[in-house]
N, C-alpha and C positions, 0 to 999 in steps of 0.2 A: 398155400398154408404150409407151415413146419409140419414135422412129424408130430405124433401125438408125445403127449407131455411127459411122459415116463424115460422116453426115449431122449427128447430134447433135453429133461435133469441132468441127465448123465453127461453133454455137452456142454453145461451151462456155464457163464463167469461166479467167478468167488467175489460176492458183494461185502467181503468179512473187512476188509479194508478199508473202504468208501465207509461202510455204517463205524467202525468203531473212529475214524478222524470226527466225527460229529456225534461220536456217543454222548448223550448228557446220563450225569447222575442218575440211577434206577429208581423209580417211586415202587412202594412200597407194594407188592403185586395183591392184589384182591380176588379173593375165591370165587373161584369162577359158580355162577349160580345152578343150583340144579336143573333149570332147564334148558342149559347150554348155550342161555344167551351172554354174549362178552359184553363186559365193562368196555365204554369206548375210549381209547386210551388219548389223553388229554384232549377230549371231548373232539375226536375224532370221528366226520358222518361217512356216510358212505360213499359221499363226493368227494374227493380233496385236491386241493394244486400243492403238489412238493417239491420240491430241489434238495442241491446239493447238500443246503446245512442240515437240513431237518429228515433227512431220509431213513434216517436211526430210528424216527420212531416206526416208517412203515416197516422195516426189517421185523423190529420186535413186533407191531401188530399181528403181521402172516403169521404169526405163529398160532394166533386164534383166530384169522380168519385169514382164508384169502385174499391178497391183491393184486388185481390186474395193474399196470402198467401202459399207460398211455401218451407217447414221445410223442408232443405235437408241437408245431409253428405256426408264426400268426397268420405266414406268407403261403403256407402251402394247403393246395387245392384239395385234395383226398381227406386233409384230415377235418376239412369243414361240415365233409360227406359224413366218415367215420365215425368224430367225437359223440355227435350227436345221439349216434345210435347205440353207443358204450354208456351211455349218460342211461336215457332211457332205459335198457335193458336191465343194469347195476340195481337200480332204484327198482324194480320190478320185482328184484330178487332180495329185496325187504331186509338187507343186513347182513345178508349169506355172504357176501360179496363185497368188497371193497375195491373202486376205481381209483388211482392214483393218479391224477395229470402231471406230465410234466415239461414244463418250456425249452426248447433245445435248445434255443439261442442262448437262455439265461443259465443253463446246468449244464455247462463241458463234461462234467468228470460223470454225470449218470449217463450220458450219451455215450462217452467211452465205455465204460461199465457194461451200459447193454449191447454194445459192439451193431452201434444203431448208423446204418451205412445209410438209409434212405428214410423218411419220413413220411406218413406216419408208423411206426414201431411199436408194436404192443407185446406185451411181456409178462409175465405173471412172478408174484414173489411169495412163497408157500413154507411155512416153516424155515423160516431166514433163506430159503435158496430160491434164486432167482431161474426161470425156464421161458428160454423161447416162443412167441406164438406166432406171429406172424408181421408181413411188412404190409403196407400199401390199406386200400379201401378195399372190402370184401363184400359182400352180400349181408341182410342181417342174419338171412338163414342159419351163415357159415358162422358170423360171428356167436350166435346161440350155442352150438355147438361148440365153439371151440370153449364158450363159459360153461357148459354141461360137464366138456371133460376137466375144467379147472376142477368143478365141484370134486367132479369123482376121485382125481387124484391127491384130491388136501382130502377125501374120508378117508384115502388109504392111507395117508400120512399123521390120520388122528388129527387134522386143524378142519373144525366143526363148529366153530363156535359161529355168534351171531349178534350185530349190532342189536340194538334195541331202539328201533325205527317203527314207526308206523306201518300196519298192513299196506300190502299196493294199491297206487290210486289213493290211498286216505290222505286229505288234503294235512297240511301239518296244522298244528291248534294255532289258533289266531290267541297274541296274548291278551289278558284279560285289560280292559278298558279301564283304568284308575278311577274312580268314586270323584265325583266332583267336587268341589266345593260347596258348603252349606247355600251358602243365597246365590250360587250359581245354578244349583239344582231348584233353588225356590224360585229362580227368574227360569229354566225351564220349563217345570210345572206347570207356572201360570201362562206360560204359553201355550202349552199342552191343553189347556182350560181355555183359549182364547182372550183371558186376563193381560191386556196390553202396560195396564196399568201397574196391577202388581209386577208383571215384571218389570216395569221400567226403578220403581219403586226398594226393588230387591237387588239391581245391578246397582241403580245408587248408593246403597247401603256399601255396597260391595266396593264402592271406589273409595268412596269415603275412611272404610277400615285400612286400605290401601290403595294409595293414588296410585301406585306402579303397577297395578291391576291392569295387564295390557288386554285380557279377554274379555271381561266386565266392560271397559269403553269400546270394543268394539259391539259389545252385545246391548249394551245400551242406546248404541247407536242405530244398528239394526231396527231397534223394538219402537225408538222413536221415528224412523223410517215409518214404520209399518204403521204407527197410531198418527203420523200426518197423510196419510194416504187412506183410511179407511174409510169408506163410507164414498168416496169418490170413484170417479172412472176417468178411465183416461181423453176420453173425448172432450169432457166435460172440464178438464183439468186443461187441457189445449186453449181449449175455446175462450176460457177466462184469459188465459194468457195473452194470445192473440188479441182480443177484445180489451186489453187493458196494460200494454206496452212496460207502461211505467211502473206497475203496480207489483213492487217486491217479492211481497208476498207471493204473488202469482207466478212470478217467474221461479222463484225459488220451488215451489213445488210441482214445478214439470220439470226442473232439474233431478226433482226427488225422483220423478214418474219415466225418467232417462237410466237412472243407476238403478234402478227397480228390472230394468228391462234389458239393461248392460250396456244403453249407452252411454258409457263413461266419458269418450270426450266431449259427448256433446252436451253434457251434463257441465263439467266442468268448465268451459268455454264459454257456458251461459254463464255461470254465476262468475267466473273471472273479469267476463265483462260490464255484472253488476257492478263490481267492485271497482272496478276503472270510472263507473257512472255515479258512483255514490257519493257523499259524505259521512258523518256521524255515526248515529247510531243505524244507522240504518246500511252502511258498510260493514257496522261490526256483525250486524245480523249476518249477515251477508257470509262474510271472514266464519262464521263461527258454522254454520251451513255446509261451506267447506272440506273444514275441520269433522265433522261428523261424516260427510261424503268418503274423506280420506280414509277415513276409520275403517268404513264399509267396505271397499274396494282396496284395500291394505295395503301398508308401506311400503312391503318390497315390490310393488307393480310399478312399471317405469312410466305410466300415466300419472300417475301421484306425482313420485318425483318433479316429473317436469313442470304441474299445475303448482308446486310448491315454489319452485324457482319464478313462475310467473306471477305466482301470489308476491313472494318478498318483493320483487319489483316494483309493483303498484302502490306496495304498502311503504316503501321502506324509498 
């Protein structure tokens, strides 16, 4: 490890160069609040990956809080060790602290800048001036400490301030769930009530208002799943099949008692090969069977796909 940080300031490079080639225009600064906690400057957390263009802003943040500095590559071994434990610890320290990643391969002129001979290179940047910490993979012991004395010497420097992050460990809020739709939430309900009916009833309503309603068909299809299977069992639903080859109906709903159970292809494989067996209406039952299957098991799953390319062929 370098010396300690007071010592390393007075050795350090002049980042005054690097920050003002990508100075952008100053926003308008905002009072700092009385309990010391810092506005995050263009919504800056206590993580961030930065480079060459955008280094302007970590300059001007150190001025209200520290940043660490951390020169890492995709290819190198130590900092796979390291990052990790700079990530954790940053975040621990609730806002006090700010980790800066940055790509070597991708940012020449910060690699130049922090006179970074080996990787990983950790660095700290404290009221615009940048200080040496250390090379290579360390202990976490050592790396606590070398963040202890960052703290100590940004309070000798007056840079105190402090993100406005969540206590440690407090998971981040999960954002709040959108309100549904009126007869989305009333074909809910009525599920919630075991009302199969009502809700079949209510996602109708619901396509009807709009046919492009792509959650209402698949919720409709669901609910009519569930009211062709109710009162059955699955043995029983077998047995008729088995017992009755020919019998559509029957086939078709051990197809239902397949995708119920997640077997998809074998769901579909049956009813495809209705469809090859059929005529009339009794294909379109069939076809439309399908169509509700697909719904359930959703477009973008590449068993769909391919049961729709087998479908157009028998049809078409």
């Amino acid at each position: 490890m370098t010396d300690r940080l007071p010592a390393s300031m007075a050795g350090a490079v002049d980042l005054s160069g690097l920050a003002a080639r990508h100075a952008r225009p100053a926003a308008p600064q905002q009072a700092a609040p009385a309990d010391g906690t810092a506005a995050p400057q263009g919504g800056v957390g206590v993580i961030v990956d930065v480079g060459d263009a955008d280094f302007a802003q970590i300059v001007e943040l150190s001025r209200t809080v520290p940043v660490v500095i951390d020169i890492w590559a995709e290819w190198c071994g130590p900092c796979k060790q390291l990052t990790p434990i700079l990530e954790r610890l940053v975040t621990e320290y609730a806002g006090r602290i700010v980790l800066a990643k940055v790509d070597a391969d991708q940012n020449p002129q910060l690699v130049q800048a922090f006179q970074a001979q080996s990787i990983p290179t950790v660095a700290a940047v404290i009221g615009g001036r940048p200080a040496a910490l250390f090379t290579g993979a360390i202990p976490e012991a050592q790396v606590v400490d070398v963040l202890e004395q960052v703290l100590a010497f940004a309070a000798q420097e007056g840079v105190t301030g402090r993100l406005p992050v969540g206590e440690p460990g407090e998971p981040p809020e999960e954002p709040a769930e959108p309100p549904l739709p009126p007869l989305h939430q009333e074909a809910h309900d009525a599920l919630d009530r075991g009302d199969l009916a009502a809700a079949i009833d209510a996602f109708e309503r619901a396509i009807v208002a709009n046919p492009r309603d792509g959650e209402a068909v698949a919720g409709l299809a669901n609910v009519r799943l569930l009211e062709r299977l109710q009162g059955t069992t699955a043995d029983g639903i077998r047995q008729a099949a088995a017992e009755a080859p020919d019998d559509v109906a029957a086939q078709m709903l051990v197809a239902d008692l397949d995708v119920s159970g997640g077997h998809v292809d074998d769901a579909f494989a049956r009813l495809l090969d209705l469809v090859a067996a059929t005529t009339g209406e009794q294909r379109q039952d069939v076809r439309l069977r399908l169509v509700d299957l697909f719904e359930i098991v959703g477009a973008d799953d590449p068993r769909v796909g391919a049961a729709r390319r087998r479908l157009t062929t028998l049809l078409y």
